[in-house]
Structures are given as C-alpha cells and as structure tokens.
C-alpha positions as CSV (number, residue, x, y, z in Angstrom):
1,X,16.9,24.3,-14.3
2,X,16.9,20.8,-16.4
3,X,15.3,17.6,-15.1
4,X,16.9,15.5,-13.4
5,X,16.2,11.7,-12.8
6,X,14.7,12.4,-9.4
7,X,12.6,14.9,-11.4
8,X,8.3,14.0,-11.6
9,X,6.5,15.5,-13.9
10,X,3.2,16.3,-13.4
11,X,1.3,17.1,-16.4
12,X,-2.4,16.5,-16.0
13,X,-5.2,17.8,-18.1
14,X,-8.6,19.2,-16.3
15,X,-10.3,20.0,-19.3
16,X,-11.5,16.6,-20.6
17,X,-13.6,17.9,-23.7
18,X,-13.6,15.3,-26.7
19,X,-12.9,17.7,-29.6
20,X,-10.0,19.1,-27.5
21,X,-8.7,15.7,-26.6
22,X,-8.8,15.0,-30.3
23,X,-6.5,18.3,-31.0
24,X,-4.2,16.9,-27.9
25,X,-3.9,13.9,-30.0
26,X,-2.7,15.7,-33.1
27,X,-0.2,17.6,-31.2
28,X,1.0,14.5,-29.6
29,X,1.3,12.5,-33.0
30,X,3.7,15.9,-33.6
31,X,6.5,15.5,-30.8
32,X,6.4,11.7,-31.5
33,X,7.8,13.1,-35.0
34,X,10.0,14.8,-32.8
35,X,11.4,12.1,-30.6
36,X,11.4,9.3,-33.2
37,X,13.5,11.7,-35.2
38,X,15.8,12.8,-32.3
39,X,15.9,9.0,-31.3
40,X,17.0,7.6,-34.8
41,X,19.4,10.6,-35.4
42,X,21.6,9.4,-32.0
43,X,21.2,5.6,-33.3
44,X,22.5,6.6,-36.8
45,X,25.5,8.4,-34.9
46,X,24.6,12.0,-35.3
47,X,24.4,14.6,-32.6
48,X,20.5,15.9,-32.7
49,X,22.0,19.3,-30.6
50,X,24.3,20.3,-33.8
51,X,21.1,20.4,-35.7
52,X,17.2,20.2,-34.2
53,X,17.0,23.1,-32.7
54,X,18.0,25.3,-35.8
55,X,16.0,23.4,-38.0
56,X,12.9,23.7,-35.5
57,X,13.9,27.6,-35.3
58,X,13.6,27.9,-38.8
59,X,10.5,26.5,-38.8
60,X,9.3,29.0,-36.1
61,X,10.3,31.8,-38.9
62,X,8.4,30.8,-41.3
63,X,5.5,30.4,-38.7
64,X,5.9,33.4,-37.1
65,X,6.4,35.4,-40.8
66,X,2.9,33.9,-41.2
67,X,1.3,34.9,-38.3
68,X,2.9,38.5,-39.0
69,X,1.0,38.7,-42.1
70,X,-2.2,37.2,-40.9
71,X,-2.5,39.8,-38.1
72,X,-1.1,42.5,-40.1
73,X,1.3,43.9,-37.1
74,X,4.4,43.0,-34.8
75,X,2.2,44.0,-31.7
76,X,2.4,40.9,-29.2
77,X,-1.9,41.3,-28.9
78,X,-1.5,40.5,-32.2
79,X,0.1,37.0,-32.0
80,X,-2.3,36.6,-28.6
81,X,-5.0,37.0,-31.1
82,X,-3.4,34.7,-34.0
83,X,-1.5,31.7,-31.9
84,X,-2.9,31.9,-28.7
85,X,-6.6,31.8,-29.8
86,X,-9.2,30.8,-27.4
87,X,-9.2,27.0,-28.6
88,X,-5.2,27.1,-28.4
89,X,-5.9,28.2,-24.7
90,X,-8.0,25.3,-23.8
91,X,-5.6,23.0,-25.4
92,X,-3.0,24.0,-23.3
93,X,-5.2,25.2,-20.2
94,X,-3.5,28.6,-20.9
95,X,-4.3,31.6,-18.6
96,X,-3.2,34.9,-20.3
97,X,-1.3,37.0,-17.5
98,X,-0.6,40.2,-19.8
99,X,-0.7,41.3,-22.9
100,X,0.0,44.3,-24.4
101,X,1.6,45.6,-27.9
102,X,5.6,44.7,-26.4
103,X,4.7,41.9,-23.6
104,X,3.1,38.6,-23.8
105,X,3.0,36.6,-20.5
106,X,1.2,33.5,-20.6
107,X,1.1,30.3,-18.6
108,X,0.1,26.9,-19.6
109,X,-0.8,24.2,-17.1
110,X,-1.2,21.2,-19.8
111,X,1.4,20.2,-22.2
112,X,0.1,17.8,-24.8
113,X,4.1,17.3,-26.1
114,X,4.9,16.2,-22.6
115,X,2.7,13.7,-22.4
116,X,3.5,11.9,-25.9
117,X,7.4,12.1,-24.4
118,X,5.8,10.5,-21.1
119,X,3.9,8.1,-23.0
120,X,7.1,6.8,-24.9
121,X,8.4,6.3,-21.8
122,X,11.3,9.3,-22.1
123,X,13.7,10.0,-19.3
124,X,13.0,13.3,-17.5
125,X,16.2,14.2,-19.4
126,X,15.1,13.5,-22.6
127,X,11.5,15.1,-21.8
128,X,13.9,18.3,-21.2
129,X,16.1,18.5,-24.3
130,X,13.0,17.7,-26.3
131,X,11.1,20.7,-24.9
132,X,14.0,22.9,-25.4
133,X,14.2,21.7,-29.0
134,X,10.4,22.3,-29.5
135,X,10.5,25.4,-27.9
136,X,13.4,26.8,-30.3
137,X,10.4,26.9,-33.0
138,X,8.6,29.4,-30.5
139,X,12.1,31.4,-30.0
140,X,11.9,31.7,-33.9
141,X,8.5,33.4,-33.7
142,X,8.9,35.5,-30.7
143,X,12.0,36.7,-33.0
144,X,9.7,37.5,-36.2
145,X,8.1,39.8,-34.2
146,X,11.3,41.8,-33.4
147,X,11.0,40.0,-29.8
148,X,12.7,37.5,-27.3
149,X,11.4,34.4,-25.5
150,X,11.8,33.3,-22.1
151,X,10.9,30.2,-20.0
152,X,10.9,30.7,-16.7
153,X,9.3,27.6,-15.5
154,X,8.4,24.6,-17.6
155,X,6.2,21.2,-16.8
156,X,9.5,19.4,-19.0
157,X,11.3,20.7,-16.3
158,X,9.0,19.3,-13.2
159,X,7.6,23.3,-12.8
160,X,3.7,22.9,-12.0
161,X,3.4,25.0,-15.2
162,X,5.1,26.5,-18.1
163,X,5.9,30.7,-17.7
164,X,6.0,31.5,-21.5
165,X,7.3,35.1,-21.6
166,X,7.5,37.4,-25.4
167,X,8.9,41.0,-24.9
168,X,10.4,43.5,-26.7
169,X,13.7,44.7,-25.9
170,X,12.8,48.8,-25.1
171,X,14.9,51.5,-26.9
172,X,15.8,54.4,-24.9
C-alpha cells in the first residue's frame, strides 16, 4: 500500500559505525540524484513515470548482467554472495531470512535512500514513488537472473522494514 500523508516513516539506523555512515552518505548523495532529477523533470513539464523507472530498470540490467558474470551463476546464493555482501548488510541492517539457488528473502530495517528523501523534506508520497522508481533498478537484476522481485513491506511505505523477496518462477 502507498504512503499516504498521514503516513510516518520511521527509518532509524542502530548501527552507528563511521566507515558505514560514510557509505550511507554515498548512497544518499545517489537518491538526491534521484529526486533532483525527478524534481526538475515535473518543473520542465515532463512526466518522470513515462520514463524513470525504465531508465532505472535498464540500469539494473546492466548491473545485474555484471553481477551474473562476477559470480559465474544465476543461483540467487550467488547474488546473496555478490550484492548482499556482509558490508551491504550492515549498510542496510539487512537480516538474510533464506537463501537458496531459486529464493532470496531478505529484510532491511535501514534505508539510507529514505533518509536523503526525508532530509529534502519529501512528502510521504514522493518518498513512495521515489522508492518504487529506485527499486525498478532491483526488478532489472532480480530479472537478469531469470527471477522476479517482490516488496511486500517497505520503510517508503511506513512498513517497520523492507520484505525484499527474489524467486524463480518453478517449471513443472
């Protein structure tokens, strides 16, 4: 379910380390891209909807093709071992629920995107369609492993914590 304006997010961080409040800051500095870009686009009269999400979807492709290569399989403990590295988990305060070669279940409890939306002073709304945009580059590499993506729950949302959910569809 979208935000809403009665929507709070809550999006604290427990782990306080300076190295990985430094990374935080990088990935902040990235949805700022983001929202300036989104922001600009509506001022200049264009519709970010016709276009962000497919360019950020691309951009998961070439990622994902990437990680593909690096970890030299499709298998889902693969791109656990590649993206969702033990320093990736602290960024996000990530706690792995499964993973196996067709199912990756993880949930984050930090969102360092979030809080560069919160800290430009973005609408619940707009902290929504941003994540949804954001999270079409994660679509694009849950689909270069031959996989689909679901969100069950997501902070942008005003969940406690994001549900990020790869699988791959079974053949009978």
């Amino acid at each position: 379910m979208p935000a809403s304006s009665e929507t709070t997010i809550a999006n604290t961080p427990h782990i306080k380390n300076g190295l990985i409040r430094a990374v935080r800051e990088l990935l902040e500095h990235r949805a700022l891209w983001l929202y300036l870009l989104v922001d600009q686009a509506r001022k200049e009269g264009l519709e970010p909807d016709r276009y962000a999400s497919q360019a950020v979807n691309r951009c998961g492709h070439f990622q994902g093709a990437e990680l593909v290569e690096k970890g030299g399989t499709k298998s889902l403990k693969g791109l656990r071992k590649t993206l969702f590295s033990k320093p990736a988990q602290w960024v996000f305060e990530m706690k792995v629920r499964e993973s196996t070669d067709d199912k990756l279940s993880i949930d984050f409890h930090y969102c360092p995107l979030v809080a560069s939306w919160q800290k430009q002073g973005c609408t619940p709304e707009e902290i929504a369609e941003l994540c949804d945009i954001a999270m079409s580059g994660d679509r694009g590499i849950a689909e270069s492993f031959g996989c689909t993506l679901a969100l069950p729950t997501a902070i942008a949302h005003g969940d406690a914590y994001c549900q990020i959910r790869f699988s791959r569809p079974t053949t009978a």
